[in-house]
Structures are given as C-alpha cells and as structure tokens.
N, C-alpha and C positions, 0 to 999 in steps of 0.2 A: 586610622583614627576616626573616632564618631565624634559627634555634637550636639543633642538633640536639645533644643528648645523648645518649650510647652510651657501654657497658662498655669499656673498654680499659685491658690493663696492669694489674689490680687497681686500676681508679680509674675515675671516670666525668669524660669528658673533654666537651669544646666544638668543632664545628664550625658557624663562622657565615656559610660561604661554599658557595653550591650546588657550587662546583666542588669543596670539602675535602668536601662529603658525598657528590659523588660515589663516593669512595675508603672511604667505611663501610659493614662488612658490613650488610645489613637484621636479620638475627637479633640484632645486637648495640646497635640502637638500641633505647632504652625510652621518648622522648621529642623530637618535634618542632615548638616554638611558633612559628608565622607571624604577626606583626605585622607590617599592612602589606602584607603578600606583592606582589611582584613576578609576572607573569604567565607569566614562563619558570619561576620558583622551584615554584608550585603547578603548574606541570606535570612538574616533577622528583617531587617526593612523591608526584604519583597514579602516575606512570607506576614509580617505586622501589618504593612500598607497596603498589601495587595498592589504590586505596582513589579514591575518590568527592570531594573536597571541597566544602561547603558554599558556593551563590551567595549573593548581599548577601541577596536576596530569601526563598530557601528559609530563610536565619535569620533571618528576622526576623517568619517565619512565625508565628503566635498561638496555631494548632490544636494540641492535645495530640498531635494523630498526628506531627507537626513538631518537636514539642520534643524527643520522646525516642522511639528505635526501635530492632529489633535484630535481627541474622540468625543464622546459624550460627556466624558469627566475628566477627562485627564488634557496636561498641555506638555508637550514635550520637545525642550529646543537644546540644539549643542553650539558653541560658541568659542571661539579661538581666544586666549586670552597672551599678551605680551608676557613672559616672564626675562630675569637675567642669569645665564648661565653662571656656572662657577670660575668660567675662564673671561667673565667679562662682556664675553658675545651677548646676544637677546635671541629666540626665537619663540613661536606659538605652541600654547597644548590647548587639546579640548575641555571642556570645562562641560558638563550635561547639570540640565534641568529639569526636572519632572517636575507640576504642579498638579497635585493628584486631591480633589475637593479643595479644602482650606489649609493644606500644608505642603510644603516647598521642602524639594529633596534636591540636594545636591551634589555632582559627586567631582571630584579633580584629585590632581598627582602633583600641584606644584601650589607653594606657598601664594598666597595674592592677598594684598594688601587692602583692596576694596570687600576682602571676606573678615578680614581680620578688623576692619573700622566698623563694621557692621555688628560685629559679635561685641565689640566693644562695648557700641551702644544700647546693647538687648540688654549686656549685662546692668547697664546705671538704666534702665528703661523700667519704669512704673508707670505707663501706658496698656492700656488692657484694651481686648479689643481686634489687636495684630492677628494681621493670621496671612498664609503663605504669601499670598497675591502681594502686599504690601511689603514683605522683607525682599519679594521677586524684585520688584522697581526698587527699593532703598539700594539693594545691589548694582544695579545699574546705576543708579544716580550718583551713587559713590566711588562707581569704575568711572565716570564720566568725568567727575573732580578730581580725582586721580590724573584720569589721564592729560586731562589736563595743564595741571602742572607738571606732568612729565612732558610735554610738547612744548613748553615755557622752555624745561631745560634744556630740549634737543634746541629751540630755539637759542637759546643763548651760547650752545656749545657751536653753530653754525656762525653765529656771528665773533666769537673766537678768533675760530679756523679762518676766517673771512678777515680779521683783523692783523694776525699774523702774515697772512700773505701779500696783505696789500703796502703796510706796515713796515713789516720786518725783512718783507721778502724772499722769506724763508721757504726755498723750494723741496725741500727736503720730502724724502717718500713718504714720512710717518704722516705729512699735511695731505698727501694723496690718501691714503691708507684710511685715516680718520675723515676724509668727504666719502670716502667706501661705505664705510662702516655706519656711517649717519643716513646715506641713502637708504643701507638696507633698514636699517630700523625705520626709515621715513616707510619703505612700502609697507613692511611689518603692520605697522600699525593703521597704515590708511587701507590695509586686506581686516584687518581685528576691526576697526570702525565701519567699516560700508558693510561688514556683515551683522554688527552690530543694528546699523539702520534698520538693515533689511528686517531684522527681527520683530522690530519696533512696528513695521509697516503691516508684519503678518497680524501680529498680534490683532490692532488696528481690525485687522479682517475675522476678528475670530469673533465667533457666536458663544464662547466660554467664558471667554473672559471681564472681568464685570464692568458696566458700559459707566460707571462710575471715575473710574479710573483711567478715561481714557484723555481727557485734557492732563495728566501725567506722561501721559506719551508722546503725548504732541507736543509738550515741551522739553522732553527727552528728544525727540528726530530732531528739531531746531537745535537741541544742544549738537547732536551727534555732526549736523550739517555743518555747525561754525567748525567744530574740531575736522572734519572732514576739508573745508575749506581753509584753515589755519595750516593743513599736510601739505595740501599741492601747494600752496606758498611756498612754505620751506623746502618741496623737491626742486621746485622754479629755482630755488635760491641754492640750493647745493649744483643742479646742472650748472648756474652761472657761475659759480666758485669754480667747480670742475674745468669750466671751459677757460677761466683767465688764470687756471695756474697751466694749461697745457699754451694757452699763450704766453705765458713766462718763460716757461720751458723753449717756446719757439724763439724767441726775445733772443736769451741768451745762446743758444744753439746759432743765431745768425750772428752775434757780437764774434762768435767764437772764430765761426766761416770767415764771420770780416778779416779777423785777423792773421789768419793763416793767407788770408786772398792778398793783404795788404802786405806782409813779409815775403809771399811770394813774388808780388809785382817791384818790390821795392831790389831784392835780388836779382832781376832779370838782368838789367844792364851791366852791373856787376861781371853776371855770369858770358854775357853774351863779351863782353870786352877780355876776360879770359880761354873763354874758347877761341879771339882771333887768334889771341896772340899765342898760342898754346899751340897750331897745327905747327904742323913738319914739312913746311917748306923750304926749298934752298935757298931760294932767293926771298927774304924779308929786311926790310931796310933798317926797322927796328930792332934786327935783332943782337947786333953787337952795338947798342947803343949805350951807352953809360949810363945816359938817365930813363933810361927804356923802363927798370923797374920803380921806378920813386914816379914817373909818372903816369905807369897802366895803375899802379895804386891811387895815386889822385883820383884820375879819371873814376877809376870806381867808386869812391867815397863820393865824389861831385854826384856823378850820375844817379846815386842811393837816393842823396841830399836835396836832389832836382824833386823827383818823385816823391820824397815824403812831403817835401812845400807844396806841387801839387794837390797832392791828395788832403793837404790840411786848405791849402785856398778855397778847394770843394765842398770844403765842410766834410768831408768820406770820413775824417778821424776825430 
C-alpha cells in the first residue's frame, strides 16, 4: 500500500494510487509511507525520487553502520518498532527511513499507530510549509506519546499481578507466566527505546540535517531518557515480583515439609511401641496379658498426645 502526501492548492493532499502519483510534482511531495509495498509501487519511488530503498534483510541489519547513515543529501536510519502479534505476544520489525532533500520516505510491514495519528493529522492539517524533516520528528514525537502510555499500561498491568500475589496469594503458573511475559515486553521495548535514543544522538551529529531543528531533539533524548528510565523501574519491579512469588512458592513447599516432618515424628513412638511388642520372643511377660492390648493402644494415643503438646508448647505448629 502507498501514501504519498504533497503540497497542493494551499493544503496538503493524498495520493494512494501509484498511478495518481505518478501525476505529482517530486518538489511538492514532503512524505511517502509504504506499507506492504507492491513491487511495481517501490520501483516507482526509487526510480521518481531517485533514492535506494531498504531489502527485508539490509533492515533488519543490527550493526550501527546499518541503522543510521548519511551522504551529501540523503539521511537514512532503520528502527525497530513494538508491534502485537495476532496470538497476543509483542515482538520488533524494522521500520526504514529515508530522507532524501525535503521529503521523507518510509517503508514497514506492520500496522503502527504513531503512523496512522500522524496521517491523521496531515489529513485536518492546513499548515503549509511541512516538508519531510518535520513529519520525520512528528513521527517520533508521536511514537514517544504512544509509548508512553503503553508503559502506563505495562505499568499498571505489573502492579496487578503484584496485587494478586500479595493480596490473593494466588500462586498459580498463569501469575508466573504473566511476570514472563511482561519482562519480555519490558526488554522489547527498553532494545526499541535505547536505539531510538541512539538515533536521536546521530542525528545531533549530522551536518544534513537542519540545525534548526535541533532543540526538537534534545527534547526528544530527554523524553526518550525518562521513558528509558521509567523501563528499568518496572524490570526492578517485575525481578521483585518474580523473586516473592518463588519465595511463596518456598513458604508453602516448607509448610508442606513441616507437615509431613510433624506426622512423621508424632508417629514415631507409636511405631516404636509396636515394633516392641510385635518381635517374637518366648519369653515376654506382656504377652498373655489381658490388658496388654487396651494398653499398648493407650500408650500410643498418650505418646502421639505427648508430642503434638510439645511441638504446639514450641510454637513448631
């Protein structure tokens, strides 16, 4: 699927058909998102813009040389973005940028919602003017709001899971399983943020990009630092979850020991007053005794009786 946005008329208009782009000046485009792309579509844009785009492979490249680069005209950075699987999970795809003069090309494979609040706003936008460099940062500033309140929610789903356990004392796997699964998304996104920063810092270094726009940036890395610092919180905070449900788990695994320790000692005497009386000797004086069994039974009841008063004098029960 294409998108291209360009100046027209005092308004910034939509072409979503390679054939309606063909018909737009290139000086008057400031923004073209590829989701999806078609393989005739990304050959219109390289051969329109004169520009390069990014294989599956080349983004999703890991080396710094890869993520972000730049020449006399052109800026070109790739960027991992959070999306949510259809089975629930979260993982990263690359997301490429190219800013080639005054227009911003982009290209991804997965829906994002800081693409879609942006396009939104082009659409109700009667500001003239825009051109790539500025939809480049709106993008980011609106992944940053985003993300935002997506780390609100992991936050709140942490204190949850943290509420149940302490709470309810509901040791159940699914409360393992879900501090799992909140980890992973905590790293997720503090690997998507720190390379986010990094971005922010080249940029900072670049001799392309316009030195106007640079106090934008710099209040982007502060944003990206609090959210960065808001992550390792919450991993602090999930390791501590993790570690007092494996101490629940120890808790009741000792309750459990007790109790088998406590039935076992309380039967020793018991046992041990039946094994006297039980060998097979000739000579035992108790053993044609009439009340020999009414009281090796006492005896054992008493001797249980003795031990469990013990062990409650102790406080052990």
């Amino acid at each position: 699927m294409l998108n291209c946005f360009y100046q027209s008329n005092y308004r910034i208009a939509i072409a979503d058909k390679a054939s309606d782009l063909e018909q737009v000046a290139t000086e008057a485009i400031i923004w073209i998102d590829l989701y999806n792309p078609m393989e005739h579509e990304k050959a219109l844009i390289e051969r329109k813009l004169g520009v390069e785009l990014f294989t599956r492979q080349e983004a999703e490249e890991i080396e710094s040389s890869s993520r972000y680069f730049e020449n006399d005209h052109e800026i070109n950075a790739n960027l991992s973005y959070i999306y949510r699987r259809e089975d629930g999970t979260y993982a990263t795809d690359p997301v490429s940028f190219i800013l080639n003069g005054n227009t911003l090309v982009t290209q991804r494979n997965i829906p994002l919602r800081s693409f879609e609040e942006v396009r939104r706003l082009l659409n109700v936008s009667r500001k003239m003017g825009l051109n790539g460099y500025n939809i480049f940062l709106l993008l980011f500033e609106t992944r940053i709001d985003i993300e935002a309140d997506f780390l609100e929610e992991i936050s709140k789903k942490i204190y949850m899971a943290g509420k149940v356990l302490a709470l309810d004392k509901k040791m159940d796997e699914e409360v393992l399983i879900e501090t799992y699964n909140l980890q992973q998304i905590t790293i997720l996104f503090r690997e998507s943020t720190s390379e986010l920063k990094r971005l922010f810092s080249s940029i900072l270094k670049s001799q392309y990009f316009p030195k106007d726009e640079y106090e934008k940036i710099r209040v982007l890395i502060k944003d990206a630092d609090s959210l960065l610092g808001h992550t390792s919180f919450n991993f602090e905070r999930l390791e501590y979850l993790q570690n007092t449900f494996l101490g629940l788990i120890n808790i009741e695994q000792n309750k459990i020991i007790k109790i088998f320790t406590v039935v076992t000692v309380v039967f020793m005497p018991p046992t041990l007053i039946a094994s006297v009386y039980g060998m097979n000797f000739d000579v035992m004086p108790e053993l044609h005794w009439k009340l020999g069994y009414p009281v090796s039974i006492s005896m054992m009841l008493i001797s249980s009786l003795i031990t469990l008063y013990f062990f409650r004098r102790q406080k052990w029960l």
